[in-house]
N, C-alpha and C positions, 0 to 999 in steps of 0.2 A: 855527390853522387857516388854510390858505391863501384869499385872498379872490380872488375875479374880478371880472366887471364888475360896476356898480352895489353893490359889496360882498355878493353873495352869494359861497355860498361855490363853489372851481374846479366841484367837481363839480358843482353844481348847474346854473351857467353850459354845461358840456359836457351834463348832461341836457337843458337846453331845445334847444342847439341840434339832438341828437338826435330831438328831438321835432319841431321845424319842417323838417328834413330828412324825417321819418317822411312829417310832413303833405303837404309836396309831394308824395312817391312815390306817396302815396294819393289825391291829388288828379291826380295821370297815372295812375292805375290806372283810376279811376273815368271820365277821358274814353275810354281804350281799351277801358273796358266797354261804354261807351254805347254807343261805334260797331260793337262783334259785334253779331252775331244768332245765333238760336238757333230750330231749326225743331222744329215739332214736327207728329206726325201721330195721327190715331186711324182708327177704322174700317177696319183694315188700310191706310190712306195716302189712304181716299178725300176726306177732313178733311185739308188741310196749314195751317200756320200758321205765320207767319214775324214774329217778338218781335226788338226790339230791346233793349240794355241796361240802356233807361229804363223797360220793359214797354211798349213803346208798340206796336199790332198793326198790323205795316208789308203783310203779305199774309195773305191768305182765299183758297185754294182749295178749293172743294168741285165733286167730282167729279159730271159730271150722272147718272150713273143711278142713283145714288142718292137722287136728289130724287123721291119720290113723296110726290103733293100729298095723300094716303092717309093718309100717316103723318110729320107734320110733325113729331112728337116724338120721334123717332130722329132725324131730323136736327139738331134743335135739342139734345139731349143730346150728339150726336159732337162738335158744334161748341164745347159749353162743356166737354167734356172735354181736347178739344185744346187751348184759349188756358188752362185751367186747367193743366195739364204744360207749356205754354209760360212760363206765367210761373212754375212751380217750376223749371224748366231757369234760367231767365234768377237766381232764386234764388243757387240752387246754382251757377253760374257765378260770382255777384257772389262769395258765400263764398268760393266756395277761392282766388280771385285776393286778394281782402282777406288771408288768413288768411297768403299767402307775406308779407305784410308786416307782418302781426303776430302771426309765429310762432305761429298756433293759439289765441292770446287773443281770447275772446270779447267785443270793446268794444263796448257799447251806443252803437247808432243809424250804427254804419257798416253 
């Protein structure tokens, strides 16, 4: 059996560096995620909300004629329905960017 470094065997030597190659690409994926954004809206657009790739909530607009101080709880439902689809966008964005890097393999905790 062919040996490489440290005496493991070639192949295995070419797996790791596979691997720390992987990690880098995945570790530039994941600053390019950070920095999108992902907007989302409810209420026909009167709720907008603007997520970045850390889920962190960079804008709130809520549109004023919508605010009746009548009914607080329609606004406060638009508003957690939009950061809630906001941060399944920002999800689903991290996924399919992961996924071009590893091929569709489900790896725990990326």
């Amino acid at each position: 059996m062919a040996r490489g470094f440290g005496g493991m065997p070639k192949n295995m030597n070419n797996m790791m560096k596979q691997f720390e190659k992987m990690q880098r690409e995945m570790e530039k994926t994941q600053e390019e995620l950070n920095s999108k954004t992902v907007e989302s809206t409810s209420g026909g657009g009167a709720v907008k909300a603007v997520m970045n790739g850390q889920k962190e909530l960079l804008e709130l607009h809520i549109a004023e004629d919508i605010v009746d101080p009548e009914d607080i709880e329609m606004l406060q439902d638009l508003i957690i329905a939009c950061i809630n689809t906001a941060i399944k966008d920002v999800d689903q964005l991290q996924n399919k960017e992961m996924s071009k890097l590893t091929g569709g393999i489900n790896i725990p905790g990326l």
